[in-house]
TINULO-700427 format. One record per residue (C-alpha): x, z, y; residue number from 1; residue in one letter. Coordinates in steps of 0.02 Angstrom, whole numbers, plus 50000, padded with zeros to 5 digits. Each point is the difference from the previous one (the first is absolute). Layout:
% TINULO-700427
<pavex c1="X" c3="Z" c2="Y" num="NUM" residuo="A"/>
...
END
This chain:
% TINULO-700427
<pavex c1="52343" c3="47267" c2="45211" num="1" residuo="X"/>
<pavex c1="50043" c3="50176" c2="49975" num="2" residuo="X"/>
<pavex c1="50021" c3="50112" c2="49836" num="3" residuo="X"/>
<pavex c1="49996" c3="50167" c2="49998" num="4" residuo="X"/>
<pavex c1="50046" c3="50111" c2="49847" num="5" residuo="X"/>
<pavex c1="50079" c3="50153" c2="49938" num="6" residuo="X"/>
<pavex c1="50127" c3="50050" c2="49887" num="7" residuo="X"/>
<pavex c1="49948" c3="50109" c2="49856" num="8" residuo="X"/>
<pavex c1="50136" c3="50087" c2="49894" num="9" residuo="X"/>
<pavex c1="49959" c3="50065" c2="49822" num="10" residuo="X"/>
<pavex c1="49808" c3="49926" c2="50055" num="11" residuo="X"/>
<pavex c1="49903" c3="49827" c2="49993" num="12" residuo="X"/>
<pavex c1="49892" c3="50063" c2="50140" num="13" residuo="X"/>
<pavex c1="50095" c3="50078" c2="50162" num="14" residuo="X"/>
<pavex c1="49872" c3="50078" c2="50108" num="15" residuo="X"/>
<pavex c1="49962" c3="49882" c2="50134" num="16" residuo="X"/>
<pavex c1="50044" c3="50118" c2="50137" num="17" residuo="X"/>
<pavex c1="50152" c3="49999" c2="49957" num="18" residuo="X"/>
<pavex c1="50179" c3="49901" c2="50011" num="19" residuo="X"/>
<pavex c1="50073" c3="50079" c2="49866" num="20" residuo="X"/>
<pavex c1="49903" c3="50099" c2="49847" num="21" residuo="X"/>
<pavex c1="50111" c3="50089" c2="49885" num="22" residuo="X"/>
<pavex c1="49926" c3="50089" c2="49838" num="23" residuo="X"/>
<pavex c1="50085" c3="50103" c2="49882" num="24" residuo="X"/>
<pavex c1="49972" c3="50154" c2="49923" num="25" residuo="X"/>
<pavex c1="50179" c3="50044" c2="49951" num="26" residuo="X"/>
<pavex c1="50084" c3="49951" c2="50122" num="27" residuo="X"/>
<pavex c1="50045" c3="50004" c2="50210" num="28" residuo="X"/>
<pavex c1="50069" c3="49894" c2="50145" num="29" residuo="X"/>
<pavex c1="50181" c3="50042" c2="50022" num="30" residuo="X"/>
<pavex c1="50029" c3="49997" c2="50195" num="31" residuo="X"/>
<pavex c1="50177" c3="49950" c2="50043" num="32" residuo="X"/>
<pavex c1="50117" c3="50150" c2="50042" num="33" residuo="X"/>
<pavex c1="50103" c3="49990" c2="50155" num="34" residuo="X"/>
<pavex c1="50102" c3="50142" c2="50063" num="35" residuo="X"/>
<pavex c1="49953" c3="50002" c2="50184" num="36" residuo="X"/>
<pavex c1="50152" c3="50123" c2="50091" num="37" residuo="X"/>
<pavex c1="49912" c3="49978" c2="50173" num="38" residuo="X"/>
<pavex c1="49803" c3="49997" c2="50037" num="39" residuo="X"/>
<pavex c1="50001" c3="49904" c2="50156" num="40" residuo="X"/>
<pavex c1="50123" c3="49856" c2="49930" num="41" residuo="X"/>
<pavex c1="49893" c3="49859" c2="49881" num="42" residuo="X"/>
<pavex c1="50171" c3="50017" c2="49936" num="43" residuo="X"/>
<pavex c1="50053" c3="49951" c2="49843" num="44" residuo="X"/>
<pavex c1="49853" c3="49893" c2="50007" num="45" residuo="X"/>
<pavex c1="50051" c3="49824" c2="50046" num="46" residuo="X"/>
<pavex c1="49946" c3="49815" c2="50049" num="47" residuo="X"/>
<pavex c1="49838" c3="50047" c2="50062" num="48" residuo="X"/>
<pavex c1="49920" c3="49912" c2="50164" num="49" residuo="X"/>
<pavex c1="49987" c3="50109" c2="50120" num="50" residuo="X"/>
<pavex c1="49818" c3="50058" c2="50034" num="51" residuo="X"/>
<pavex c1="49990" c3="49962" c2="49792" num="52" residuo="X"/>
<pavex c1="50046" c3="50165" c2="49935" num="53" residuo="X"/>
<pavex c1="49842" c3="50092" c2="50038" num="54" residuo="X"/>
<pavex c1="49924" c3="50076" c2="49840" num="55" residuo="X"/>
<pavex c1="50156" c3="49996" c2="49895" num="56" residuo="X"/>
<pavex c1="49974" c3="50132" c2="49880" num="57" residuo="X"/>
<pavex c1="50162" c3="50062" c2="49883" num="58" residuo="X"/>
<pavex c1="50051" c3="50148" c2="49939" num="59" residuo="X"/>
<pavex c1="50132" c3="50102" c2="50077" num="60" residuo="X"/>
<pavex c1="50122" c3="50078" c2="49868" num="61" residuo="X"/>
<pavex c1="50105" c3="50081" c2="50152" num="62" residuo="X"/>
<pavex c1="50032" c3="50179" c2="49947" num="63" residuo="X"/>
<pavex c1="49879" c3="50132" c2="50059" num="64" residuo="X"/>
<pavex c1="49890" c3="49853" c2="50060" num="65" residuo="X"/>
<pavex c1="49944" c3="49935" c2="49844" num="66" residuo="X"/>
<pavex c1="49825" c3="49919" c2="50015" num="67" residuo="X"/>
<pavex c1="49886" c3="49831" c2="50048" num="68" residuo="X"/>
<pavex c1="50057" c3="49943" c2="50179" num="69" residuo="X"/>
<pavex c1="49912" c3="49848" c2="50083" num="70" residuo="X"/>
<pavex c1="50084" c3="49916" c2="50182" num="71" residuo="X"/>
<pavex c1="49874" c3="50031" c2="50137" num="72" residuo="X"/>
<pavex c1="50051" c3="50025" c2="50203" num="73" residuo="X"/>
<pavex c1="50173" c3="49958" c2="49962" num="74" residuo="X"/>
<pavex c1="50024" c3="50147" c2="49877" num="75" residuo="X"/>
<pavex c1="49979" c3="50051" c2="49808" num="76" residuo="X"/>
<pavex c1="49843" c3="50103" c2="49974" num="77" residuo="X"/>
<pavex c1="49983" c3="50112" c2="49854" num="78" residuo="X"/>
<pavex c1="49830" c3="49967" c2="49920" num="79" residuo="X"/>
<pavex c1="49994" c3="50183" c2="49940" num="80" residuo="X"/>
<pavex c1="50005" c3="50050" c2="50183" num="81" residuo="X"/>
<pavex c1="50128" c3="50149" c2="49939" num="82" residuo="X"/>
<pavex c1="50169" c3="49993" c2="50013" num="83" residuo="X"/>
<pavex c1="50146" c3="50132" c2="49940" num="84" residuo="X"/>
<pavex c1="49969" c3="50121" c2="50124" num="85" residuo="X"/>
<pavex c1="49829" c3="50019" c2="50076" num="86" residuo="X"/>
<pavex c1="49904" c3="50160" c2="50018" num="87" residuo="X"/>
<pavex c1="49818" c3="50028" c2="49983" num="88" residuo="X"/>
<pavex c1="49883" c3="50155" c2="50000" num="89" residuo="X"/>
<pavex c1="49880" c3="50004" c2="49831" num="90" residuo="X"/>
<pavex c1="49910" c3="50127" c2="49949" num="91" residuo="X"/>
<pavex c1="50076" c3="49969" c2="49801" num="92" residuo="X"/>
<pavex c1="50083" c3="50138" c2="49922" num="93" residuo="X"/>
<pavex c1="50146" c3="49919" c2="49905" num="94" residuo="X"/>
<pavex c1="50127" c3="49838" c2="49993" num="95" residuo="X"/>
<pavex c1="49894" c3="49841" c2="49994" num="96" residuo="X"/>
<pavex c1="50040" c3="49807" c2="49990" num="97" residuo="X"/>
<pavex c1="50174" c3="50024" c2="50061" num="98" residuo="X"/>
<pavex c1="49933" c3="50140" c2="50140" num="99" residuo="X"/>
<pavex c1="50120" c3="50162" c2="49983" num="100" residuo="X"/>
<pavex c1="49917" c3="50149" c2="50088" num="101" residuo="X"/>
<pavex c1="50153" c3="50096" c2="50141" num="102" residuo="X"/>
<pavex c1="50009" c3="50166" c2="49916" num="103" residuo="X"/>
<pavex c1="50184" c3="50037" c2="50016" num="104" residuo="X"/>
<pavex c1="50022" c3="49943" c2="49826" num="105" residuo="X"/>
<pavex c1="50154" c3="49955" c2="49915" num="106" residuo="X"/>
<pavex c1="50051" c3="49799" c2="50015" num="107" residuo="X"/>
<pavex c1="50085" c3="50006" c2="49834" num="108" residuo="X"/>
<pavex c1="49815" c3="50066" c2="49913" num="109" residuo="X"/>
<pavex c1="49915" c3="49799" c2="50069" num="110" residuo="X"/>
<pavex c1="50018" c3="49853" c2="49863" num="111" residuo="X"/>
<pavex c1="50152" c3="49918" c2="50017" num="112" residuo="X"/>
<pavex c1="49940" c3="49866" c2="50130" num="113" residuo="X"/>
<pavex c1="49919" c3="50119" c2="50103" num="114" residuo="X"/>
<pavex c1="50160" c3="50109" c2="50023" num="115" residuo="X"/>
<pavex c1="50104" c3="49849" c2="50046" num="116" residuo="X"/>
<pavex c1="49864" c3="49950" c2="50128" num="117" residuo="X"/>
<pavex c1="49999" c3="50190" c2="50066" num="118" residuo="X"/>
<pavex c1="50187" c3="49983" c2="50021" num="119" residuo="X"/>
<pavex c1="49988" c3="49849" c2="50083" num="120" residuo="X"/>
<pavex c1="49867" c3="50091" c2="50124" num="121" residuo="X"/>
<pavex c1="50078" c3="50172" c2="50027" num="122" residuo="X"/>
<pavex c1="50197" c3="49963" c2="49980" num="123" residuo="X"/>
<pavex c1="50101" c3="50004" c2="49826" num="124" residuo="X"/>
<pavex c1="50028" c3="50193" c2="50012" num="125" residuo="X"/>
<pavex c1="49825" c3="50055" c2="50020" num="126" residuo="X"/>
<pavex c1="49969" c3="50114" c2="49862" num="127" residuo="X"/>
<pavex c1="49816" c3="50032" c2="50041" num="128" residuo="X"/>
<pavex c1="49857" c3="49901" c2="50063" num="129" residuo="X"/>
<pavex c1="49917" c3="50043" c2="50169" num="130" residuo="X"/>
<pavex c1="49886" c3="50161" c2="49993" num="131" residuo="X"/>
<pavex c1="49824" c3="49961" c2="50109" num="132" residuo="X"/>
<pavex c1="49938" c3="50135" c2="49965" num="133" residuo="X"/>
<pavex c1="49902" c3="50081" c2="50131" num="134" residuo="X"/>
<pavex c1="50095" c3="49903" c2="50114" num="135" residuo="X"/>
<pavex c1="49928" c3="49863" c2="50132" num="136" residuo="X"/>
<pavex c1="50082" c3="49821" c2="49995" num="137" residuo="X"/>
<pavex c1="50099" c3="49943" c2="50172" num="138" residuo="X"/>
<pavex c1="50068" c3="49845" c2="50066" num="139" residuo="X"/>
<pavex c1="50194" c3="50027" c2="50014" num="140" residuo="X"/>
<pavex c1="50078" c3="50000" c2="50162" num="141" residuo="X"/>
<pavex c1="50192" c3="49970" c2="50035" num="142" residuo="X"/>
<pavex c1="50070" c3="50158" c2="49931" num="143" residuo="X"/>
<pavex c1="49918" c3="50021" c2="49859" num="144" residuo="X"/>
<pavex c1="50017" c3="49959" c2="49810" num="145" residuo="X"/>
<pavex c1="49879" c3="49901" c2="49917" num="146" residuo="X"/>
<pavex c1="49911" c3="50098" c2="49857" num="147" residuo="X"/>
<pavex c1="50092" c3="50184" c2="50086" num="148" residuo="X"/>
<pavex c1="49881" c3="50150" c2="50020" num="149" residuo="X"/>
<pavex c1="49974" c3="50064" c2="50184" num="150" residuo="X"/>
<pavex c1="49905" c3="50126" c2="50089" num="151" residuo="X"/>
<pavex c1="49875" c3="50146" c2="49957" num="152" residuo="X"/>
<pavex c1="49826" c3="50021" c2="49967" num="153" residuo="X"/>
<pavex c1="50000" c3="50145" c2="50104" num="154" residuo="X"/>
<pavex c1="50072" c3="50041" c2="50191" num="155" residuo="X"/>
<pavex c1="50071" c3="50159" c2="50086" num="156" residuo="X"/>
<pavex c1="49991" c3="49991" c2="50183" num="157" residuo="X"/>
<pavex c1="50144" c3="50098" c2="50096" num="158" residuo="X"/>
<pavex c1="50039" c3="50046" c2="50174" num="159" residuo="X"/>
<pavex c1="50050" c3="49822" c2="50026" num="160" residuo="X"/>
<pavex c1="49840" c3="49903" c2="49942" num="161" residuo="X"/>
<pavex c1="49902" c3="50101" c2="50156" num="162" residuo="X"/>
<pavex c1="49951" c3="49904" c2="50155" num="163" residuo="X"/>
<pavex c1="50118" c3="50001" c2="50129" num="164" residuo="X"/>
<pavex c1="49851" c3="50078" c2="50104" num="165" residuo="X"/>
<pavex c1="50023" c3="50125" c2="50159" num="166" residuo="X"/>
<pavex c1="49853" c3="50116" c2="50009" num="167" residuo="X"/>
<pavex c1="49928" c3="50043" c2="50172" num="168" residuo="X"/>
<pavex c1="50118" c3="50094" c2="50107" num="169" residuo="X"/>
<pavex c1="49932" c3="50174" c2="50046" num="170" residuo="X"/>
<pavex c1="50067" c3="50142" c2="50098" num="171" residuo="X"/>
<pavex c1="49940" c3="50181" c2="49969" num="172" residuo="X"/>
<pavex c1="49988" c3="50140" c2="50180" num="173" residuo="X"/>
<pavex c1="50182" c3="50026" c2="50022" num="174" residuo="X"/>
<pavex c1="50012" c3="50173" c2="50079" num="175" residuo="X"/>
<pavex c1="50183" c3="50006" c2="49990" num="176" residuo="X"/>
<pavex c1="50073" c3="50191" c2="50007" num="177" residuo="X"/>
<pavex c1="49860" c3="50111" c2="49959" num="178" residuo="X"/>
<pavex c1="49937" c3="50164" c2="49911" num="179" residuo="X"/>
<pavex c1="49846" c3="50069" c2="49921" num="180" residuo="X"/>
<pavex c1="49916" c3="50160" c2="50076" num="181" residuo="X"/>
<pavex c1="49897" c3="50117" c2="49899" num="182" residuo="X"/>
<pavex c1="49920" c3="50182" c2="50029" num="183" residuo="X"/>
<pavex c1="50071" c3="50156" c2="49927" num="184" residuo="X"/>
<pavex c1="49853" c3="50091" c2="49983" num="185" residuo="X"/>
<pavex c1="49985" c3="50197" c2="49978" num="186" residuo="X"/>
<pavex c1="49881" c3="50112" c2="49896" num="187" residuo="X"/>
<pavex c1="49833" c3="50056" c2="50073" num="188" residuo="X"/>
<pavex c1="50054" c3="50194" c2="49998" num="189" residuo="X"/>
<pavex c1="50153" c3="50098" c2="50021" num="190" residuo="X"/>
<pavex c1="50026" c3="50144" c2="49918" num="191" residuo="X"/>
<pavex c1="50129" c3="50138" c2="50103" num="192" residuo="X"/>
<pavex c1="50040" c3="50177" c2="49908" num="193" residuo="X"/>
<pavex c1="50065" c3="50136" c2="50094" num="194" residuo="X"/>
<pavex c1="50062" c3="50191" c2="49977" num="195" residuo="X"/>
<pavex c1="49969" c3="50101" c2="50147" num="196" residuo="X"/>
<pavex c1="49951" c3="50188" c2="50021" num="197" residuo="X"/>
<pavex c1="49993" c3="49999" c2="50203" num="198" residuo="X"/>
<pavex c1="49918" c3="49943" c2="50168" num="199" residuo="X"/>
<pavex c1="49926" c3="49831" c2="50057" num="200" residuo="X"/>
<pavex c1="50088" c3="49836" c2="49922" num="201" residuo="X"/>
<pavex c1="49995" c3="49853" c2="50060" num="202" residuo="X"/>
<pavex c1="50029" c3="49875" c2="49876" num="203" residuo="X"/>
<pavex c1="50044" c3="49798" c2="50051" num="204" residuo="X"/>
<pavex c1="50061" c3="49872" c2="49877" num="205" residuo="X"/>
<pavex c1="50044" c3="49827" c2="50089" num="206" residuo="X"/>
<pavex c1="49864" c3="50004" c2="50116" num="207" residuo="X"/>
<pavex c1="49862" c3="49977" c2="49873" num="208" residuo="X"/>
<pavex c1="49936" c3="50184" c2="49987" num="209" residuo="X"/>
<pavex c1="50013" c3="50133" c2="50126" num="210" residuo="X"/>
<pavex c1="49894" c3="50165" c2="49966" num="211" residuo="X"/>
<pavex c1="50035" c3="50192" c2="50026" num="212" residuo="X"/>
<pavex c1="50020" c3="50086" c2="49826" num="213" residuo="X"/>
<pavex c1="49993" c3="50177" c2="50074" num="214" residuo="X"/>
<pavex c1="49816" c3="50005" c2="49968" num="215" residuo="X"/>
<pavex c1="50026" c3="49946" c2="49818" num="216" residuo="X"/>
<pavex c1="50143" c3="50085" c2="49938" num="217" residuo="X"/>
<pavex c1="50005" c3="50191" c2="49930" num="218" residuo="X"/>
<pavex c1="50163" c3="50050" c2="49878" num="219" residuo="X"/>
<pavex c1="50040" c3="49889" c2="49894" num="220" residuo="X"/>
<pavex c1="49981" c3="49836" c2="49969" num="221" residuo="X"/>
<pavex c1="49881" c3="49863" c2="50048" num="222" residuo="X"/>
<pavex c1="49964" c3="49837" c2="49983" num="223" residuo="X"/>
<pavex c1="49934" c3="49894" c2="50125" num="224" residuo="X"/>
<pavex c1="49917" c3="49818" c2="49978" num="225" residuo="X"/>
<pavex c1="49940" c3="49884" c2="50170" num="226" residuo="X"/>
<pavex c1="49938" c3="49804" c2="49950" num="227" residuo="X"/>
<pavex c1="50105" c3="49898" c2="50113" num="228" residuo="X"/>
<pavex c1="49891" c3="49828" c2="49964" num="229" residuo="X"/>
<pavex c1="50169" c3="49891" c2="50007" num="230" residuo="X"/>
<pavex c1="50064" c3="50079" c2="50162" num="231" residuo="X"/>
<pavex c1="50187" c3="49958" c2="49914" num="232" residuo="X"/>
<pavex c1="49978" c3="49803" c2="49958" num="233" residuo="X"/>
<pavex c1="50139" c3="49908" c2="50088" num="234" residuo="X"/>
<pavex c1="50042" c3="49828" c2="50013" num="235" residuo="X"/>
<pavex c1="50151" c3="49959" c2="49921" num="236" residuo="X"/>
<pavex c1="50093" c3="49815" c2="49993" num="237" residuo="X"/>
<pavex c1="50138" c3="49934" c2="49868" num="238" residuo="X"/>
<pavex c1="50167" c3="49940" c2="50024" num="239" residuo="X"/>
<pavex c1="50017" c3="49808" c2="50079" num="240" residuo="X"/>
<pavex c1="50066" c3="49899" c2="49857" num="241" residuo="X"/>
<pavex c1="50028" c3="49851" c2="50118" num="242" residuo="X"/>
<pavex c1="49958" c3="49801" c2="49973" num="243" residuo="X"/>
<pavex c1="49993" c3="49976" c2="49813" num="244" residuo="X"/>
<pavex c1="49929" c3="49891" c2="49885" num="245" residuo="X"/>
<pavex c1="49908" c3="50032" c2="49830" num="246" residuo="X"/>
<pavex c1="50018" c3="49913" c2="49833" num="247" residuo="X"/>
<pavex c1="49849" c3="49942" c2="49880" num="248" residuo="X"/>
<pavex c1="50025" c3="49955" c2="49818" num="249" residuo="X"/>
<pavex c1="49868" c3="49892" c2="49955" num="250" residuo="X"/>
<pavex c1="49976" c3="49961" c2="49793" num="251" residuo="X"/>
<pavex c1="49894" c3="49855" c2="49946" num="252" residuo="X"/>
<pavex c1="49948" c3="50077" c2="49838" num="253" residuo="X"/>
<pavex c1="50069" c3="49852" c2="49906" num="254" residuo="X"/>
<pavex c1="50041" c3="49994" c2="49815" num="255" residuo="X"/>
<pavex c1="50114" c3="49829" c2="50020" num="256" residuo="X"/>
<pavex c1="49881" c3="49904" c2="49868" num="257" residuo="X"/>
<pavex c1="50039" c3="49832" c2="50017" num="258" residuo="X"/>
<pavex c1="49871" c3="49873" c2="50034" num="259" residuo="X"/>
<pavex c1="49925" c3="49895" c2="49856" num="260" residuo="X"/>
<pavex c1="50033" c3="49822" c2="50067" num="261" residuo="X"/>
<pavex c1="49892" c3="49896" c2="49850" num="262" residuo="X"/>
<pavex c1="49855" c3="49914" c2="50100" num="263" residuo="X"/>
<pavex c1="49850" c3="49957" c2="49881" num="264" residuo="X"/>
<pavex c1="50042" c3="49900" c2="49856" num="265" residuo="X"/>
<pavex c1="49956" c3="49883" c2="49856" num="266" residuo="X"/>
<pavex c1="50112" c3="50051" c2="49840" num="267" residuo="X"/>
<pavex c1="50076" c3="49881" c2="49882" num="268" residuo="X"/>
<pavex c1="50143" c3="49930" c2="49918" num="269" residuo="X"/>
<pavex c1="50149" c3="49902" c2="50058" num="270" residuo="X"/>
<pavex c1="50055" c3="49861" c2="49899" num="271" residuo="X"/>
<pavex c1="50149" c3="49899" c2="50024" num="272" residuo="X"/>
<pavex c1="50027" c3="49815" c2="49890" num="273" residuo="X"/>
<pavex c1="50117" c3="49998" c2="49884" num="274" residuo="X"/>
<pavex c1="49951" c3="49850" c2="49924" num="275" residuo="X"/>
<pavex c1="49928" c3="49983" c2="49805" num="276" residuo="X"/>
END
């Protein structure tokens, strides 16, 4: 024969669902305090069968760590699921439940267990806590400093940043030595004044007009006009200036604003825990 029951503290009737039903209205269960130095050690926990420690809930008075752990996969768990350290995104606009927004704040302005926990984070001569502001969070790599600042929101591409791009080749006419021709031309009339008192003239200027003046000519003197309808245009060529090149300044009508490099975003807070 079998006998189930259950134990009832501070009660005649224990709820039947139960092992153990505990009333009070004054007073708590006092879980036993164990400073646990290492997460993935049961340590200081001892004489337990192994594959018995599942479930084992204590809590952890390990500085900075302070909290309900239960043993599960061989490691303690926090049941708060925070630990001193984490970061989160919230869209709440001050401290909360041991949440400390990054705004570049002074460590010594935190309650006193929050500053230790910041020193403990960011180094003993931090001064400040990490400013988020407008700032995107990164997974360190080698180099870097945990909780450091890098990089820009915006980007300034120089010479260097440009493709390492040949355009097509092309070659212009080479003519080599040459020179330009162009034609001198004259006016369409010529104008010739002359002073003579005797006999027949005759009057030539460079081939283009060849008349007798006798006829027109008394005393005195006269002017005489023939249209010579660009009888004196001549050809005329400049000096060789050899094989030579010419050089092009091209501008790109710039203004060297740099590039806004903030892709499409969500805005809130960054919180880091600092414990309660």
């Amino acid at each position: 024969m079998s006998v189930f029951s259950q134990v009832g503290i501070n009660t005649d009737s224990p709820a039947e669902d139960s092992i153990l039903d505990i009333e009070s209205t004054d007073k708590g269960i006092l879980i036993p305090r164990i400073n646990l130095p290492d997460a993935n050690s049961i340590s200081p926990i001892t004489n337990i069968p192994e594959g018995n420690s599942e479930g084992l809930l204590v809590y952890n008075t390990n500085p900075g760590n302070e909290g309900f752990y239960y043993w599960k996969d061989n490691k303690w768990n926090g049941i708060s699921g925070n630990t001193i350290g984490d970061i989160k995104n919230g869209f709440q606009i001050e401290d909360h439940g041991g949440w400390y927004i990054l705004n570049g704040r002074l460590i010594s302005s935190l309650p006193p267990k929050a500053q230790a926990h910041a020193e403990a984070i960011f180094g003993v001569t931090a001064t400040n806590l990490p400013d988020a502001t407008d700032k995107f969070l990164k997974a360190k790599n080698g180099s870097e400093t945990l909780a450091s600042t890098e990089g820009s929101n915006t980007v300034s591409i120089t010479q260097a940043n440009l493709p390492n791009y040949n355009l097509p080749t092309a070659t212009t006419d080479v003519k080599g030595d040459h020179g330009h021709q162009y034609q001198d031309k004259g006016s369409d009339e010529i104008e010739v004044v002359v002073d003579l008192t005797f006999g027949d003239i005759m009057l030539t200027v460079a081939g283009i007009i060849n008349v007798n003046l006798g006829p027109l000519l008394s005393s005195g003197t006269e002017i005489y006009t023939e249209q010579v309808a660009n009888k004196n245009s001549v050809s005329r060529n400049t000096a060789s200036e050899g094989n030579h090149t010419h050089e092009v300044v091209v501008n790109s009508g710039g203004s060297n604003e740099p590039l806004n490099n903030v892709p499409s975003s969500l805005i809130t807070n960054v919180f880091v825990y600092l414990g309660e």
